[in-house]
Rosetta silent file (secondary structure, phi, psi, omega in degrees, C-alpha in Angstrom):
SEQUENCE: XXXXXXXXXXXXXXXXXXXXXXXXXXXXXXXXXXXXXXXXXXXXXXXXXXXXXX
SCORE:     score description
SCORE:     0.000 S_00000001
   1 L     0.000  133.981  173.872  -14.541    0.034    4.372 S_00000001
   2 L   -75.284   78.483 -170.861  -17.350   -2.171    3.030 S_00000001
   3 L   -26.271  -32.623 -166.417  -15.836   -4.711    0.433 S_00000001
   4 L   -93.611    6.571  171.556  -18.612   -4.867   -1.315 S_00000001
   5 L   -80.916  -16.916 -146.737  -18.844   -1.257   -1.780 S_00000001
   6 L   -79.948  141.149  157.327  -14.807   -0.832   -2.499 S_00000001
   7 L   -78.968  136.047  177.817  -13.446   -0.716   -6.063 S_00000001
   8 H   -37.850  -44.777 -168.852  -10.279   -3.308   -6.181 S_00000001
   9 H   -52.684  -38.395 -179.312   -7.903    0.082   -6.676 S_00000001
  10 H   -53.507  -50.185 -161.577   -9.951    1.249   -3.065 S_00000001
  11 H   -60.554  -60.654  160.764   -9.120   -2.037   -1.670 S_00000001
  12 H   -15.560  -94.372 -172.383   -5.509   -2.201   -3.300 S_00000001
  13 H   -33.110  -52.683 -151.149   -4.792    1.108   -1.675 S_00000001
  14 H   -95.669    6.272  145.071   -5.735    0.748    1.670 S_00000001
  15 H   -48.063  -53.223 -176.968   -4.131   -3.127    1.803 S_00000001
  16 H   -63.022  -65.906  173.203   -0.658   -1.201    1.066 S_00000001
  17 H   -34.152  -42.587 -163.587   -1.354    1.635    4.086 S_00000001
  18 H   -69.263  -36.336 -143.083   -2.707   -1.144    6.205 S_00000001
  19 H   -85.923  -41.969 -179.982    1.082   -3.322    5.064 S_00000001
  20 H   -47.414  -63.106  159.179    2.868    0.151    5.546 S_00000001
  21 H   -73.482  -20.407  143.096    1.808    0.675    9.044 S_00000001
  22 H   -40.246  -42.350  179.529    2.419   -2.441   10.479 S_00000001
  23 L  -103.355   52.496  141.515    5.983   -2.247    9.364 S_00000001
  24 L    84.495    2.777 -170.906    6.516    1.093   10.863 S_00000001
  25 L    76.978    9.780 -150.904    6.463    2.951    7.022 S_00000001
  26 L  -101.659   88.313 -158.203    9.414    0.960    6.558 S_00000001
  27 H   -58.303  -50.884  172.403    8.514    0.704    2.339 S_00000001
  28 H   -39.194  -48.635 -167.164   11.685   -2.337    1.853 S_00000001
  29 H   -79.166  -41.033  176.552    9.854   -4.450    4.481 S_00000001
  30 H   -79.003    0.300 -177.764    6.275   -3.670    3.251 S_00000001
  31 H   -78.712  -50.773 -173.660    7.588   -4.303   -0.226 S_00000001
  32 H   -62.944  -69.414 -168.358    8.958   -8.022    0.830 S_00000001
  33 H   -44.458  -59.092  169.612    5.676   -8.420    2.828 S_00000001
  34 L   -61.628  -10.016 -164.325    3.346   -7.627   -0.831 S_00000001
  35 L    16.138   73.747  146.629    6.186   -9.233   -2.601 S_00000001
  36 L  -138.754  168.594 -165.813    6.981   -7.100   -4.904 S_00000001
  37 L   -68.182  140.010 -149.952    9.946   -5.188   -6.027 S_00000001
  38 H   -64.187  -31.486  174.843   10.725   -2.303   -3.848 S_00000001
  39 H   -65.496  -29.910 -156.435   10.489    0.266   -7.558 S_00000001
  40 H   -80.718  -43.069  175.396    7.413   -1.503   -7.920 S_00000001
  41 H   -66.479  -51.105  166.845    5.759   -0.361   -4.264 S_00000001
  42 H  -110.244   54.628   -8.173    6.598    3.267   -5.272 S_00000001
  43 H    95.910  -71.862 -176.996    5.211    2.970   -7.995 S_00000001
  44 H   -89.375  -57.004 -168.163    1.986    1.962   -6.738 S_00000001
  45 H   -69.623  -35.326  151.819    2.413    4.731   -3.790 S_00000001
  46 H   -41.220  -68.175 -173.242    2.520    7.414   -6.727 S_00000001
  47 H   -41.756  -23.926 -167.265   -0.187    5.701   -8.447 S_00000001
  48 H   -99.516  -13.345 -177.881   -2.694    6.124   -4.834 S_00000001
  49 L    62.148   59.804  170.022   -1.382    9.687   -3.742 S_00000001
  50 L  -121.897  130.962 -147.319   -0.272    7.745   -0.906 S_00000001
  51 L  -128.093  167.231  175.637    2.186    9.841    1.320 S_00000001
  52 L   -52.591   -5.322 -163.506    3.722    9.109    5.069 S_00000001
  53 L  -106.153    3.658 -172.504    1.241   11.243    6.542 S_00000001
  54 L   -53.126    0.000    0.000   -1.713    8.647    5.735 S_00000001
């Protein structure tokens, strides 16, 4: 993705998938890693329609 084409929410999203898959989908660990609160991370994964299958 081309930053300077991306809206922050584009960017936003695909920072959490990129944070997700690194730890394995494992949402407590990518939550610590973003530091924020674990309610807060799905939350945000509602907000992006972002599901395990990304």
């Amino acid at each position: 993705m081309d930053i300077s084409d991306a809206s922050l929410e584009q960017i936003e999203r695909q920072h959490i998938i990129d944070i997700l898959k690194s730890t394995g989908w494992h949402k407590g660990k990518a939550a610590e890693i973003l530091k924020i609160d674990r309610s807060t991370l799905y939350r945000m994964l509602k907000k992006y329609n972002i599901t395990l299958k990304e």
